[in-house]
C-alpha positions as a printed NumPy array, in Angstrom:
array([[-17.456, 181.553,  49.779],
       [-16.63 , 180.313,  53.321],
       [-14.675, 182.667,  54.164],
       [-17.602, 185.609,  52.819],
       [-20.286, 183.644,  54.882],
       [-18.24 , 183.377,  58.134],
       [-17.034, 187.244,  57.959],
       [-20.874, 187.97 ,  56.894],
       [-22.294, 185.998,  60.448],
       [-19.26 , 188.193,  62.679],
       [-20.011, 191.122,  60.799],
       [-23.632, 190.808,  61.11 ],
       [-23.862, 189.818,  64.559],
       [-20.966, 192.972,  65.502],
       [-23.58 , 195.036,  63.958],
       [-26.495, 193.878,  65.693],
       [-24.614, 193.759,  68.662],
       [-23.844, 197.875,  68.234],
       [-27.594, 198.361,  67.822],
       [-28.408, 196.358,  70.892],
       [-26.262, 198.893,  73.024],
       [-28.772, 201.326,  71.875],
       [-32.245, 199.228,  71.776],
       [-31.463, 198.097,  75.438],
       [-29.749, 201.285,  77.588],
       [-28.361, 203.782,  75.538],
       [-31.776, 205.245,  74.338],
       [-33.207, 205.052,  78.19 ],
       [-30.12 , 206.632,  79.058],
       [-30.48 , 209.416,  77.129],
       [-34.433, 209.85 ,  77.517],
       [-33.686, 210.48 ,  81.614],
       [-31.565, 213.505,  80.402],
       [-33.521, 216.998,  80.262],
       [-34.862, 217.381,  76.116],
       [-32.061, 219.59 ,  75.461],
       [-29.24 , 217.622,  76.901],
       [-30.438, 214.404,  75.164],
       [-30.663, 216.209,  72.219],
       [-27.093, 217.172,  72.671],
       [-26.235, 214.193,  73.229],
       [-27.782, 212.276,  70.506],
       [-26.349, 215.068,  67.944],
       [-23.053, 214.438,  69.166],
       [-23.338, 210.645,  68.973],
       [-24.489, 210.756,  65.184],
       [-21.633, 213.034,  64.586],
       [-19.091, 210.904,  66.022],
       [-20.753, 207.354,  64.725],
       [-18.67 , 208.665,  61.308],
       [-15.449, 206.579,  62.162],
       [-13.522, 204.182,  60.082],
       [-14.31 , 201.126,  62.794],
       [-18.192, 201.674,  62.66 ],
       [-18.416, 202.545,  58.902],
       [-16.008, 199.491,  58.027],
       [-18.256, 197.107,  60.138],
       [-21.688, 198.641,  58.656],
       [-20.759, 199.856,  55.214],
       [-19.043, 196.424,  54.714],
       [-21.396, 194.268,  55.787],
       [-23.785, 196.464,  53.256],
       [-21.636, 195.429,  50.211],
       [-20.712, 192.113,  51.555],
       [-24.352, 191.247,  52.027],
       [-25.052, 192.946,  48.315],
       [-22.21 , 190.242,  47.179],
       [-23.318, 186.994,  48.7  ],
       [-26.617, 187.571,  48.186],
       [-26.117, 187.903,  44.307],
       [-23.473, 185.308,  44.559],
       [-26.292, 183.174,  45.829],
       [-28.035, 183.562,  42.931],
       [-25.26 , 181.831,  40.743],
       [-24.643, 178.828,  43.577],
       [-28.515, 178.711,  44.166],
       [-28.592, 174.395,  44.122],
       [-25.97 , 174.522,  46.85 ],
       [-26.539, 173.544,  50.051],
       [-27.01 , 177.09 ,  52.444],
       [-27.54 , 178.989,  49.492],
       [-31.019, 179.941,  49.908],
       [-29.937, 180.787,  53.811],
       [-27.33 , 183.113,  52.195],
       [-29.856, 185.043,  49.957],
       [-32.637, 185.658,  52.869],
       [-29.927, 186.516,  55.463],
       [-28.199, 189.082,  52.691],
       [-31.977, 190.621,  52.184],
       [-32.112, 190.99 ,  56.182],
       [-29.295, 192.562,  56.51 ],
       [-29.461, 194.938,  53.565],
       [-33.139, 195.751,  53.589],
       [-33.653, 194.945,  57.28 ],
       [-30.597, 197.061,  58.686],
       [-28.951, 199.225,  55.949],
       [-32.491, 200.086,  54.527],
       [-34.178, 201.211,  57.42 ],
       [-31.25 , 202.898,  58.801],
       [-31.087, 205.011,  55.284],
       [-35.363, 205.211,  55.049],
       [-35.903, 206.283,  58.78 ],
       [-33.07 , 206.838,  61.361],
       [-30.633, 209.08 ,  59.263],
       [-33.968, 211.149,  58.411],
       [-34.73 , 211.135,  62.052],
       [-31.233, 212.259,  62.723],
       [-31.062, 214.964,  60.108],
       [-34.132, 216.578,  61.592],
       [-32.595, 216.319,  65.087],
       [-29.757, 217.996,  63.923],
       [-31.89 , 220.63 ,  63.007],
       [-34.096, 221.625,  65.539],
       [-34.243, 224.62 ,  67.392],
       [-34.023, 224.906,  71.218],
       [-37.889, 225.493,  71.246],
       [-39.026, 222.84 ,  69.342],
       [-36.551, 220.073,  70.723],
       [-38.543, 219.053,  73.477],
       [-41.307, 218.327,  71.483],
       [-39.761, 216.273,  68.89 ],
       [-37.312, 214.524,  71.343],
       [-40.266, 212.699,  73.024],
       [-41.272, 211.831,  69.517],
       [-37.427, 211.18 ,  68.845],
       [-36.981, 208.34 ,  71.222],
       [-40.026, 206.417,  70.608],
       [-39.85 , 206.422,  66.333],
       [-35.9  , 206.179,  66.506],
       [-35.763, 203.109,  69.099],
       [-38.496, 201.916,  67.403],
       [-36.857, 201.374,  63.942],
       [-33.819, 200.717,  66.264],
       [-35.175, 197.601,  67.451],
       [-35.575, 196.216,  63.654],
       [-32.099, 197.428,  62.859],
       [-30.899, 195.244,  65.959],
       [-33.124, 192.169,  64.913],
       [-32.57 , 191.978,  61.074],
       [-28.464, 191.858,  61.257],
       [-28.978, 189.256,  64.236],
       [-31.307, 187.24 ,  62.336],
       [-28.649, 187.361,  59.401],
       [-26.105, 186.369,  61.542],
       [-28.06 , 183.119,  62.492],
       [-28.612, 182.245,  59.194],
       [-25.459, 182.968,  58.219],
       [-23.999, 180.889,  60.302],
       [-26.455, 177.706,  59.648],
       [-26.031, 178.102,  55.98 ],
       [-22.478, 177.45 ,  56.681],
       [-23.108, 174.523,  58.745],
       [-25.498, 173.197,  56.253],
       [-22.385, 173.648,  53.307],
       [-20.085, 172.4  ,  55.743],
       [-22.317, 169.225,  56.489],
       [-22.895, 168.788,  52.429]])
């Protein structure tokens, strides 16, 4: 399990850390392009986000969350157990969740907007997406905290 919790706290706080890019300048970057350009952009971004590195570090840390926080379950008297379980529940509901609930719908409907409408829903696009941004950046960096005390607290016991 030490080994799970330590990769889980790097993993976690590598995917917050992505996120962050985008919370802090990569959204305001894009919203001083012209609507159509930023649309572009953002299309082309979501298309090339689809990489082994990015999916290994998100996708993993989805099923190694899954795991330790199920394996908590079954070492739920240890010490750090209980910080295992809530910082698996951030990162899967709190990061993978949102990310499947609202910004890969936001992105599918980005994807599919005309020229004429794309101005429109790009001002809308920015605010909603960076919005559930922001909670995809927090959750994974909260997990990674935790993650990291819980093993302090098994390494203390």
């Amino acid at each position: 399990m030490t080994v799970a919790v330590f990769a889980a706290a790097i993993g976690s706080g590598l995917v917050a850390g992505i996120f962050f890019a985008f919370s802090t300048f990569v959204m305001a970057g894009l919203a001083r392009l012209p609507a159509s350009q930023g649309v572009a952009a953002m299309n082309h971004i979501n298309v090339t986000v689809i990489n082994p590195a990015f999916m290994t570090a998100f996708m993993g840390m989805t099923g190694l969350s899954l795991a330790l926080g199920i394996g908590a379950l079954f070492w739920w008297s240890e010490p750090g157990a209980k910080l295992v379980f809530a910082a698996s529940l951030l990162y899967f509901f709190g990061c993978f969740g949102v990310t499947m609930v609202f910004n890969v719908p936001l992105n599918n409907r980005l994807a599919s907007v005309s020229v004429a409408e794309s101005a429109a829903l790009w001002a809308r696009y920015l605010k909603v997406w960076t919005m559930w941004n922001h909670v995809r950046t927090i959750a994974p960096m909260l997990a990674s905290a935790l993650f990291v005390a819980a093993q302090v607290l098994r390494d203390a016991a």
